[in-house]
KEKE-3310 file (N, C-alpha, C; in steps of 0.2 Angstrom, whole numbers, plus 5000, padded with zeros to 4 digits):
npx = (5101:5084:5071:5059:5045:5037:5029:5015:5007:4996:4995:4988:4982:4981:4972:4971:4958:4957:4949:4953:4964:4979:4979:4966:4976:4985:4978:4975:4988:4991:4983:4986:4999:4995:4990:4978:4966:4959:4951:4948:4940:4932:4923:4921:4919:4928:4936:4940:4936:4930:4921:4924:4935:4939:4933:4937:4943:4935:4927:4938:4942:4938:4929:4928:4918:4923:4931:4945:4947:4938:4941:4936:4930:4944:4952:4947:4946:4962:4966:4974:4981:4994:5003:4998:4994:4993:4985:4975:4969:4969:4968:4969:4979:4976:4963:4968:4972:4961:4952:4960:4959:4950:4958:4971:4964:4960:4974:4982:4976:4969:4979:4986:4976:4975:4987:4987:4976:4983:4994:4987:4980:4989:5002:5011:5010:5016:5020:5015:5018:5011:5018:5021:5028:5026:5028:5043:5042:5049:5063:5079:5092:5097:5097:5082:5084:5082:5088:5088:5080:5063:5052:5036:5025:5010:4997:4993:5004:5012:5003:5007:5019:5021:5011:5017:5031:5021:5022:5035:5039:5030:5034:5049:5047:5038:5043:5036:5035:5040:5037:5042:5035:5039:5031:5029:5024:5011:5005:4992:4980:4964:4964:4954:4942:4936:4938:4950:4957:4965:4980:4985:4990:4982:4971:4971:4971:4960:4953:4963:4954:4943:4944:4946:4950:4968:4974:4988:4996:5005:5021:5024:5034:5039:5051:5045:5043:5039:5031:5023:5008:5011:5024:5025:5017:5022:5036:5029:5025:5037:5046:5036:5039:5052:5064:5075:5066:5063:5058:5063:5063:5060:5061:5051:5058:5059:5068:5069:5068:5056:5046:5035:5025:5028:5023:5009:5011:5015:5001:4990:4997:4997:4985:4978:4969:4963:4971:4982:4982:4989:4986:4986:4993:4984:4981:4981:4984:4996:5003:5006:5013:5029:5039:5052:5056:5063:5068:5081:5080:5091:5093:5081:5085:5096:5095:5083:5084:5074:5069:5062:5050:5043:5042:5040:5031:5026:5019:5010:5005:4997:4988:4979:4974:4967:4957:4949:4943:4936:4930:4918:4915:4924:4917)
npy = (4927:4923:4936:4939:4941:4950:4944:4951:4953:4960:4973:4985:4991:5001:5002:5015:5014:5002:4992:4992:4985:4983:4987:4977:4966:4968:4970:4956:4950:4957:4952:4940:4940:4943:4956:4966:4973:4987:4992:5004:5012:5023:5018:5023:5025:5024:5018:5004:4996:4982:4972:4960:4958:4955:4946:4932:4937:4945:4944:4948:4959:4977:4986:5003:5015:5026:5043:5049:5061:5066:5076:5075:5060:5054:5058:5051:5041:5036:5033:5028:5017:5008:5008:5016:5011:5019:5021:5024:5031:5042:5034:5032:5037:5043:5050:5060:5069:5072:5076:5085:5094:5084:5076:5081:5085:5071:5067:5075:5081:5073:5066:5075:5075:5062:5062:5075:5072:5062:5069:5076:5066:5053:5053:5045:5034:5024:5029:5022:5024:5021:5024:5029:5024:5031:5045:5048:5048:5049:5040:5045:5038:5020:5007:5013:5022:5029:5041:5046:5058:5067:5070:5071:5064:5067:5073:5064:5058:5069:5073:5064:5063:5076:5071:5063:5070:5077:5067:5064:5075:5080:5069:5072:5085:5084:5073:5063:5045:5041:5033:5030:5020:5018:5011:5000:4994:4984:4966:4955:4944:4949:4964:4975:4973:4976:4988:4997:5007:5008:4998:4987:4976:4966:4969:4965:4951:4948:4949:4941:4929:4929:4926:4935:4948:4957:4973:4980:4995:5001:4993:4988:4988:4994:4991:4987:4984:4973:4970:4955:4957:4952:4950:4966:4970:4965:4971:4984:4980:4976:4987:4996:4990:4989:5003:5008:5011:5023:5039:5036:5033:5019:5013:5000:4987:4972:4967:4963:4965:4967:4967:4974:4969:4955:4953:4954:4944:4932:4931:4928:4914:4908:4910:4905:4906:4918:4933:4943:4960:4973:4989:5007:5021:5030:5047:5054:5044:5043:5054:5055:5041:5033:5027:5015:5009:5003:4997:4999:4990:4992:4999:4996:4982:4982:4988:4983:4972:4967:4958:4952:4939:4929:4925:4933:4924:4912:4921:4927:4914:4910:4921:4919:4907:4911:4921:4911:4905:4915:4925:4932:4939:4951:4957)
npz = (5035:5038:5041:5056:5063:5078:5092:5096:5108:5121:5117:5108:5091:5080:5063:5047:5035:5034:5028:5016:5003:5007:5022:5025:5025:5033:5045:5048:5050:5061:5068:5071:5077:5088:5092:5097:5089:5081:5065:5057:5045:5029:5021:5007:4989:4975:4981:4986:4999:5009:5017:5015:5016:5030:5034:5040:5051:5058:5069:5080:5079:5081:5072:5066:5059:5050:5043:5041:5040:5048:5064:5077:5079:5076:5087:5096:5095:5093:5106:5118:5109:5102:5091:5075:5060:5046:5033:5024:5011:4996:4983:4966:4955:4942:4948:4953:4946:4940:4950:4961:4973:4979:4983:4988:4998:5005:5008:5012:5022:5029:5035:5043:5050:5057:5062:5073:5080:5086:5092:5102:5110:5108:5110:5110:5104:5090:5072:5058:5042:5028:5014:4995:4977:4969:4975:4971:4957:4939:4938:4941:4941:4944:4956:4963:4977:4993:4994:4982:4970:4974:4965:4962:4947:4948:4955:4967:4969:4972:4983:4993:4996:5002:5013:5020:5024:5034:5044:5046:5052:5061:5071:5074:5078:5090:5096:5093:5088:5073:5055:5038:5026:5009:4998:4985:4968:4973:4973:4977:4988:4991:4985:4978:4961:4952:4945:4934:4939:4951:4958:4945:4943:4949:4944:4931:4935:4937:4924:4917:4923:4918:4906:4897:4887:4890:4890:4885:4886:4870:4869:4880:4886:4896:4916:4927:4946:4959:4971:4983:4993:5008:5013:5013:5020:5031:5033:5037:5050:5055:5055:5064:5076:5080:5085:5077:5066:5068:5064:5048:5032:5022:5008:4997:4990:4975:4971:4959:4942:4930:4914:4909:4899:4901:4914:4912:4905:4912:4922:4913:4909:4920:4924:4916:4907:4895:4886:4879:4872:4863:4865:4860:4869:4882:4882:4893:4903:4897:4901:4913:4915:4923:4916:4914:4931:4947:4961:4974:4989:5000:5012:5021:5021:5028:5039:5045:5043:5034:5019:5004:5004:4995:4980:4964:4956:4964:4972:4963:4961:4974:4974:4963:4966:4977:4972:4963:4970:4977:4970:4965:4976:4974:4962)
capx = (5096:5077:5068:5055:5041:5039:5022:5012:5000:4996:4998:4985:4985:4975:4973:4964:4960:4960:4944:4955:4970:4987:4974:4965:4980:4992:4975:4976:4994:4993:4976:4988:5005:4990:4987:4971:4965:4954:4950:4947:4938:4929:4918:4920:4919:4929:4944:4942:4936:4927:4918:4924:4943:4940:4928:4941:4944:4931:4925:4944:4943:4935:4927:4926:4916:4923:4932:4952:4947:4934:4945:4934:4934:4952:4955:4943:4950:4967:4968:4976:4986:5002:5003:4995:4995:4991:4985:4969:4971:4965:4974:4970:4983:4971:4957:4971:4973:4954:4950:4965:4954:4950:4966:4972:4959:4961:4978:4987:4973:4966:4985:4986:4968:4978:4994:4985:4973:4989:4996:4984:4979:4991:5008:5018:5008:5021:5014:5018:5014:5010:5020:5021:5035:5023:5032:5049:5042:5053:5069:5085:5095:5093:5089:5081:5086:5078:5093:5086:5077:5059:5049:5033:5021:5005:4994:4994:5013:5014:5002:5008:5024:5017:5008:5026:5034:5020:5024:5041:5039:5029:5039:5056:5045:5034:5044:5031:5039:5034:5044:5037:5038:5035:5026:5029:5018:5011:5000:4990:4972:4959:4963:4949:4944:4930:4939:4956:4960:4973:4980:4986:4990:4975:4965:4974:4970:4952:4952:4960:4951:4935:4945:4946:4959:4972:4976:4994:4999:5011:5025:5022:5044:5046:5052:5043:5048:5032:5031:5019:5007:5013:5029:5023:5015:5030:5039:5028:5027:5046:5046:5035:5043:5061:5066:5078:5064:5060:5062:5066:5061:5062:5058:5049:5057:5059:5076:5068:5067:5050:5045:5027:5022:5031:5019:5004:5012:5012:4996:4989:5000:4996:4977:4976:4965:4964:4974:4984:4983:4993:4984:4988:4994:4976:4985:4979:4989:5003:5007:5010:5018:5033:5045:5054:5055:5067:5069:5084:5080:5095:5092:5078:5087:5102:5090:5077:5084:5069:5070:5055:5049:5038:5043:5034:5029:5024:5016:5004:5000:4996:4983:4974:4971:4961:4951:4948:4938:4931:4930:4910:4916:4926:4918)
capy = (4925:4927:4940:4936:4948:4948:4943:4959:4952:4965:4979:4989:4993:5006:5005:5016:5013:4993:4988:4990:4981:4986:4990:4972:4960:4971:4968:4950:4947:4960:4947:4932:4942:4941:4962:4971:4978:4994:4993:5011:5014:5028:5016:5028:5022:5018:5013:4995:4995:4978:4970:4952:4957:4955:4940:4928:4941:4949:4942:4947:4965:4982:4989:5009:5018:5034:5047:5052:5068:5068:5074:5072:5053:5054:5057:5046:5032:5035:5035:5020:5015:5009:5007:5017:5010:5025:5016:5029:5037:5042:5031:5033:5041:5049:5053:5062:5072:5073:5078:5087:5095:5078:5072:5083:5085:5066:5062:5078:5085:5066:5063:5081:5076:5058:5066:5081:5066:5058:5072:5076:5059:5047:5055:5040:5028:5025:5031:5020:5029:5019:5028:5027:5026:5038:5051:5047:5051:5046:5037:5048:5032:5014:5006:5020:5021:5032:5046:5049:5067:5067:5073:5067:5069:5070:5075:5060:5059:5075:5073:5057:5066:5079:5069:5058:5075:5079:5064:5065:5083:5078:5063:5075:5091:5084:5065:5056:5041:5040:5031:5027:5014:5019:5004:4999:4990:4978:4965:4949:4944:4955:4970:4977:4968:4981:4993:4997:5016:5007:4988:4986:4967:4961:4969:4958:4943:4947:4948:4934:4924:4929:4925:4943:4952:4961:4979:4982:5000:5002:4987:4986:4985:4997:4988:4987:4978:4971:4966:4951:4961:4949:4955:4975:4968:4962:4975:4989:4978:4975:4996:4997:4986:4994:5010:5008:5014:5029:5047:5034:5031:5013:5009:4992:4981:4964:4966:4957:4970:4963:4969:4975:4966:4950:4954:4952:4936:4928:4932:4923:4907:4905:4908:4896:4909:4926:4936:4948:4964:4977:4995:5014:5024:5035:5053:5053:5039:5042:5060:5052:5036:5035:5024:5011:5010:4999:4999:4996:4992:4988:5003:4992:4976:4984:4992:4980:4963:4963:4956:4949:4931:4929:4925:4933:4916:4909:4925:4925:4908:4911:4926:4919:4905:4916:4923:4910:4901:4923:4931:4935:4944:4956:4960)
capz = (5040:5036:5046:5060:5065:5085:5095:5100:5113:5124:5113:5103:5084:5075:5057:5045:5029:5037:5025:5010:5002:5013:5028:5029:5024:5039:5051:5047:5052:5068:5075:5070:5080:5095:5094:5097:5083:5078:5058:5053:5037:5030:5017:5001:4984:4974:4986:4987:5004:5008:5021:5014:5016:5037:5035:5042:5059:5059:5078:5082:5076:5081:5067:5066:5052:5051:5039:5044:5041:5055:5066:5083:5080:5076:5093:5098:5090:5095:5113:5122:5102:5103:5084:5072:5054:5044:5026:5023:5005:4989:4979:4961:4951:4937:4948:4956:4941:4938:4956:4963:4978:4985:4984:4993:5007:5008:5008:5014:5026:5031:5038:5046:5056:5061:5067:5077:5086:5091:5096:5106:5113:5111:5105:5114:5099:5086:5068:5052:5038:5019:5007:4990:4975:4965:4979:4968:4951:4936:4940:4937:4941:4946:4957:4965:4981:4998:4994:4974:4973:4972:4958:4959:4942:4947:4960:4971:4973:4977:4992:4998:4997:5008:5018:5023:5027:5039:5049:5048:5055:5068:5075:5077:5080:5095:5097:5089:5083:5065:5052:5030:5019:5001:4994:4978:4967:4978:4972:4982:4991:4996:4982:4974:4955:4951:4941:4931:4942:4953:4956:4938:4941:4950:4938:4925:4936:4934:4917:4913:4925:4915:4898:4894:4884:4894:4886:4886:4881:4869:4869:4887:4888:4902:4918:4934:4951:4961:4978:4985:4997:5013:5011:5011:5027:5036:5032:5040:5057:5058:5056:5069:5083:5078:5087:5073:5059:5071:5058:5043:5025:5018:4999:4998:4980:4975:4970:4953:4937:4926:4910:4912:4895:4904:4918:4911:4901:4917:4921:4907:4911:4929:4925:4911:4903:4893:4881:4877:4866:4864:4862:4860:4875:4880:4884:4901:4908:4894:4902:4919:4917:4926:4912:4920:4939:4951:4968:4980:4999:5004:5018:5026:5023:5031:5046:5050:5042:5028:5012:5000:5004:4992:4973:4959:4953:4968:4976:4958:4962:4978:4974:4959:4969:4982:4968:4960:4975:4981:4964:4965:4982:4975:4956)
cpx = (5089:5075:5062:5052:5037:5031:5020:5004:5003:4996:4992:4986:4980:4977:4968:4969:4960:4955:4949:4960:4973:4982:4971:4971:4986:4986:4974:4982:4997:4988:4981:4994:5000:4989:4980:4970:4960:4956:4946:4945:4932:4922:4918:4923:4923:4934:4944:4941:4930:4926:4923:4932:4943:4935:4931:4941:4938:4926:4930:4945:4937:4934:4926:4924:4918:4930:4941:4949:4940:4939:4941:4933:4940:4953:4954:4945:4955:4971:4969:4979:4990:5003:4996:4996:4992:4991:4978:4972:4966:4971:4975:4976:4980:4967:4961:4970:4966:4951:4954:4963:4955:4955:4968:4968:4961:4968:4982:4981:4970:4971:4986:4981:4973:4984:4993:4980:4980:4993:4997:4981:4984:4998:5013:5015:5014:5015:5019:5014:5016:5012:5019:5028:5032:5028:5039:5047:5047:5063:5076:5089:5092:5100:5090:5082:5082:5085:5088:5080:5070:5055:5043:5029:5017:5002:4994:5000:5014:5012:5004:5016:5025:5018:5016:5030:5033:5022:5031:5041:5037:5033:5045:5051:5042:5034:5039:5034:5034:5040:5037:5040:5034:5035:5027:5023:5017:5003:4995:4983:4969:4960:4957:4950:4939:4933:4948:4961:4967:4975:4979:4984:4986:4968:4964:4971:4965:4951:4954:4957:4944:4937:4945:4953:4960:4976:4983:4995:5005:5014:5027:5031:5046:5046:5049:5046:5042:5034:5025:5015:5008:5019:5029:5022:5021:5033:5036:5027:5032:5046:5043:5037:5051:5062:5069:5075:5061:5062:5065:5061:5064:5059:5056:5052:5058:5064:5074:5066:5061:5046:5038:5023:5023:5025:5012:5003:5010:5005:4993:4993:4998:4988:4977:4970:4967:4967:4977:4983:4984:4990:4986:4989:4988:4981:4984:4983:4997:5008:5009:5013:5026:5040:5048:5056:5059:5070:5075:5080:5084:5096:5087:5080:5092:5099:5088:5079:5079:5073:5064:5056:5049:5041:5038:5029:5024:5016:5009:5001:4994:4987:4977:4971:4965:4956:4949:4942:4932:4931:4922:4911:4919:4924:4911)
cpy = (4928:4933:4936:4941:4945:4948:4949:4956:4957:4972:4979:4993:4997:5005:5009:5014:5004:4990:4988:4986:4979:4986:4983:4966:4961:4968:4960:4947:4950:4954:4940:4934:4943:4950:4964:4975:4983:4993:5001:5014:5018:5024:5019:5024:5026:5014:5007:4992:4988:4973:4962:4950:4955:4950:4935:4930:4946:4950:4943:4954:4970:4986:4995:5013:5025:5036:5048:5061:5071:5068:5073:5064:5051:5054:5055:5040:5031:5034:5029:5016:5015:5008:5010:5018:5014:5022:5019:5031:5035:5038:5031:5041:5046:5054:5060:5069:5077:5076:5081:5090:5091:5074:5073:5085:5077:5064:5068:5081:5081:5065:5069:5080:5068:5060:5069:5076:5062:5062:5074:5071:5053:5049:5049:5033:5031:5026:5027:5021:5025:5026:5024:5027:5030:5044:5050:5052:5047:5046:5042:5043:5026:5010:5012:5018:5028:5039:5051:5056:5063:5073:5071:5069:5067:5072:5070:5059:5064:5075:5070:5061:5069:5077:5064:5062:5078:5073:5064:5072:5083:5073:5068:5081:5089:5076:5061:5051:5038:5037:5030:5024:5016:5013:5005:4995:4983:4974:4958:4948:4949:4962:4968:4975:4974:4985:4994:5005:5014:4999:4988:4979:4963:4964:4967:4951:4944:4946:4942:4927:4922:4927:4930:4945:4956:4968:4979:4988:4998:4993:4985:4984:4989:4992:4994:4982:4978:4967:4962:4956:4957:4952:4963:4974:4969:4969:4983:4987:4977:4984:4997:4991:4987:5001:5012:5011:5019:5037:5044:5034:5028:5014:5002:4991:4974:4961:4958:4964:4966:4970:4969:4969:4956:4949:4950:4946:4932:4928:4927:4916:4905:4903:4904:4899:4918:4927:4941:4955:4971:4986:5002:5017:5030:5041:5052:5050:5040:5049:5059:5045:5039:5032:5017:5011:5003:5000:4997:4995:4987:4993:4998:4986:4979:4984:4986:4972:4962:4963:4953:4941:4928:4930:4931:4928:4915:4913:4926:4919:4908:4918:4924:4911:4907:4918:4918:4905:4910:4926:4936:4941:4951:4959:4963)
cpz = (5039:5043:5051:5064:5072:5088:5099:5103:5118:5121:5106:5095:5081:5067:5050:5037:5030:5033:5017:5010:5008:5020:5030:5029:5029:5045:5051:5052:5060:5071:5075:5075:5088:5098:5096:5092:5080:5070:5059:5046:5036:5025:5010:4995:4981:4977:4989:4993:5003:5013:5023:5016:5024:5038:5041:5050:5059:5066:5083:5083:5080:5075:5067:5059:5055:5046:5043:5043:5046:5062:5074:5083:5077:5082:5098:5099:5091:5101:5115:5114:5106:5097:5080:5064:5049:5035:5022:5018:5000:4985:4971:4957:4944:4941:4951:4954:4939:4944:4960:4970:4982:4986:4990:5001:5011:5011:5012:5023:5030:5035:5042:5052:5060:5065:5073:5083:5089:5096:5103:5113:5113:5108:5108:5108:5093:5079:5062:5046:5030:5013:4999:4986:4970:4969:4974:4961:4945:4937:4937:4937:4943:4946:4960:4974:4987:4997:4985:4976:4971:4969:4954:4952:4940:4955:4967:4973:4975:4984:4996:5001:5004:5012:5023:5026:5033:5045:5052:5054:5062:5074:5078:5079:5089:5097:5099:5088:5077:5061:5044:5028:5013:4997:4988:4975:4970:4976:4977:4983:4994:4993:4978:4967:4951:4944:4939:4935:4946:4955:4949:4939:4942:4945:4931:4928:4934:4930:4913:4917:4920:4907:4895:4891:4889:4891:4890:4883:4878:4868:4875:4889:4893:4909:4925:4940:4957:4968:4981:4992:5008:5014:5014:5020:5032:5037:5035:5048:5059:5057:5062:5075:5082:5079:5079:5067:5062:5068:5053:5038:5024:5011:5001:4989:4982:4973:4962:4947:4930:4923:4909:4908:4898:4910:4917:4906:4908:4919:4919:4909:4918:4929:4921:4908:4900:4888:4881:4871:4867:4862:4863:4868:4876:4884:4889:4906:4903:4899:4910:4920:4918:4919:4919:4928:4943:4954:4971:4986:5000:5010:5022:5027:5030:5040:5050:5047:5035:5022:5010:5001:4999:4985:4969:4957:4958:4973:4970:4960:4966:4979:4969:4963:4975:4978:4964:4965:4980:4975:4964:4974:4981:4967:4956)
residu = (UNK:UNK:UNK:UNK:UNK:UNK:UNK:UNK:UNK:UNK:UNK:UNK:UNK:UNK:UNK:UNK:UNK:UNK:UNK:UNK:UNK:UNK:UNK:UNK:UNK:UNK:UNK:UNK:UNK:UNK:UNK:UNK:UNK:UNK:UNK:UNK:UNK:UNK:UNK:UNK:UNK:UNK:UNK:UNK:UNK:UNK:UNK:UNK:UNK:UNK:UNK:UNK:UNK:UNK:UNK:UNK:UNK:UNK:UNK:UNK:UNK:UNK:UNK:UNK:UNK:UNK:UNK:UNK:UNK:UNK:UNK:UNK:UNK:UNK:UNK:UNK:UNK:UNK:UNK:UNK:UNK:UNK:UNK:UNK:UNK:UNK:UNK:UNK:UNK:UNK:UNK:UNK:UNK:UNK:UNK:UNK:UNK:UNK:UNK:UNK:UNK:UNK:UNK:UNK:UNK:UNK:UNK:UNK:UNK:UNK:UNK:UNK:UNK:UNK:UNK:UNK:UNK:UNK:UNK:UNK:UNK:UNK:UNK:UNK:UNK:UNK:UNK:UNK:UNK:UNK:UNK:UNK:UNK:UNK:UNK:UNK:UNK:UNK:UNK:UNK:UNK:UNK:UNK:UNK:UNK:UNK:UNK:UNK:UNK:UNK:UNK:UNK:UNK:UNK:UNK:UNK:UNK:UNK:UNK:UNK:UNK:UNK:UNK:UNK:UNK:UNK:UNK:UNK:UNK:UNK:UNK:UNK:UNK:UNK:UNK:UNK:UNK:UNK:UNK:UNK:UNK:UNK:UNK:UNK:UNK:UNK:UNK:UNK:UNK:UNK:UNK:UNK:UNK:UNK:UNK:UNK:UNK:UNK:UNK:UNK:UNK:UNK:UNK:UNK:UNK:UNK:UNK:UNK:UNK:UNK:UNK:UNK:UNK:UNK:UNK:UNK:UNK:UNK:UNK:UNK:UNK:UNK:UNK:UNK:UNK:UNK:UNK:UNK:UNK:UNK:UNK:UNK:UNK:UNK:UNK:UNK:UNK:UNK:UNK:UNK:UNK:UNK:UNK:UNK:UNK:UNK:UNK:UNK:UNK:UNK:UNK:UNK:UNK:UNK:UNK:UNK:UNK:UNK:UNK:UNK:UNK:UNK:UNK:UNK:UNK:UNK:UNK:UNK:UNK:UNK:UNK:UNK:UNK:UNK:UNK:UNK:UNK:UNK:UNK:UNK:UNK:UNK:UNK:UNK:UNK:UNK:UNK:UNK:UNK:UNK:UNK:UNK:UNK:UNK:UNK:UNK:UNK:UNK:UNK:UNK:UNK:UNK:UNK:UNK:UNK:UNK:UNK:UNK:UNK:UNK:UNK:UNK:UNK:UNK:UNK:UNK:UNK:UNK:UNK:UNK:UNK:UNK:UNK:UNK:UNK:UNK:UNK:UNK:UNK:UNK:UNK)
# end
């Protein structure tokens, strides 16, 4: 039996980090579930934040400009939450490397300034906290499942890490209820097209929308497993309206194993333009990929009922269609 995510009229949602990807496509489905919604964005370049992603709600929505690491409106902003989707991050996996510092200010010190304003102000709001499967690192087995050791390898996975540990800590330490989903590659409407740092696939769509070659390192054969960002969605509102995801870690997959160079085959056939070409691994990104990667959740099916709606196929469809009638919005 499919899942079914529950009407939250009456009921308050914060979420920061809500002008980007994961952050406006979840305040979307909260304004449509009949929530209240605070968007929370700090505006910094280059994380994909964008006015056009809340075009649709945006007469629906509370708009706040401000930083998770400021933490006096942190605790401003989270006073009278009953949900607080915590979706604020550095997300670049280089710049991580490149910039180790802001990484960590953002993602391990940014989640410490959210927690400590809940604490403090609203510690009865439930906290759902955007993981990642960087936190994982390279797969000892497979599929990888919420039990496999973590070992992330690079700077970004280690904070997110972190940062998952601090909630978890708080939730039992001072019965917060907090729960993570570590997001896998998640692609859809409304991500960022600007730049190659992070969104691999929709930064495939743009190129071959514009008829550009598509760089494949290498023989592009390791295997990936991608989730539609609807889906991802879902799946952190069933955690939040489920005591049952109170103190847990879910995986998000797609229970589909896809060969990256296959990936951006598709790509190219859906758009009905572009190319492929296949070039040298640049050391930078060689010394942190992960190899192949595949996700069980059969802990969240089990838990909350989810499972992925959303094809691969269909869920491309579905996005290059969006950019192909907003593309000048997001490049």
């Amino acid at each position: 039996m499919a899942y079914k995510t529950s009407a939250m009229g009456g009921k308050k949602a914060l979420v920061t980090g809500g002008l980007g990807f994961i952050g406006s496509n979840l305040a979307h489905k909260l304004v449509a579930l009949g929530a209240e919604v605070a968007v929370y964005d700090a505006c910094l370049d280059p994380y994909g934040w964008n006015f056009a992603n809340i075009n649709e709600i945006r007469n629906r929505v509370k708009f706040v400009k401000g930083d998770v690491r400021d933490r006096g409106k942190m605790e401003a902003v989270v006073k009278g939450q009953d949900f607080v989707f915590h979706c604020a991050a550095q997300v670049s996996h280089l710049d991580s490397m490149r910039g180790p510092f802001l990484d960590v200010d953002i993602n391990c010190n940014g989640t410490l300034s959210v927690l400590e304003a809940c604490r403090k102000n609203a510690d009865g709001a439930k906290i759902i906290y955007a993981g990642t499967r960087a936190q994982i690192g390279r797969e000892e087995y497979s599929p990888v499942d919420e039990k496999h050791p973590t070992n992330p390898i690079d700077v970004y996975g280690i904070d997110k890490l972190a940062a998952e540990k601090y909630c978890l800590l708080y939730g039992s330490a001072y019965g917060m209820p907090a729960c993570s989903l570590r997001i896998n590659n998640t692609f859809g409407p409304r991500h960022q097209m600007k730049h190659a740092k992070f969104g691999i696939l929709n930064w495939f769509i743009r190129l071959a929308l514009e008829g550009q070659e598509i760089p494949v390192y290498g023989k592009g054969e390791q295997v990936r497993d991608y989730n539609y960002v609807d889906d991802a969605v879902d799946a952190m509102i069933l955690a939040a309206q489920s005591k049952k995801a109170d103190g847990e870690v879910f995986n998000l997959g797609s229970g589909r194993q896809t060969r990256f160079v296959d990936m951006a085959r598709a790509v190219v056939k859906a758009a009905g333009s572009g190319s492929i070409k296949h070039v040298p691994w640049p050391d930078e990104r060689k010394r942190i990929e992960t190899g192949d990667f595949f996700v069980s959740y059969a802990k969240i099916k089990k838990t909350l009922g989810w499972s992925p709606k959303t094809s691969f196929e269909d869920g491309l469809g579905k996005t290059i269609d969006f950019y192909r009638g907003r593309l000048r919005e997001y490049v």
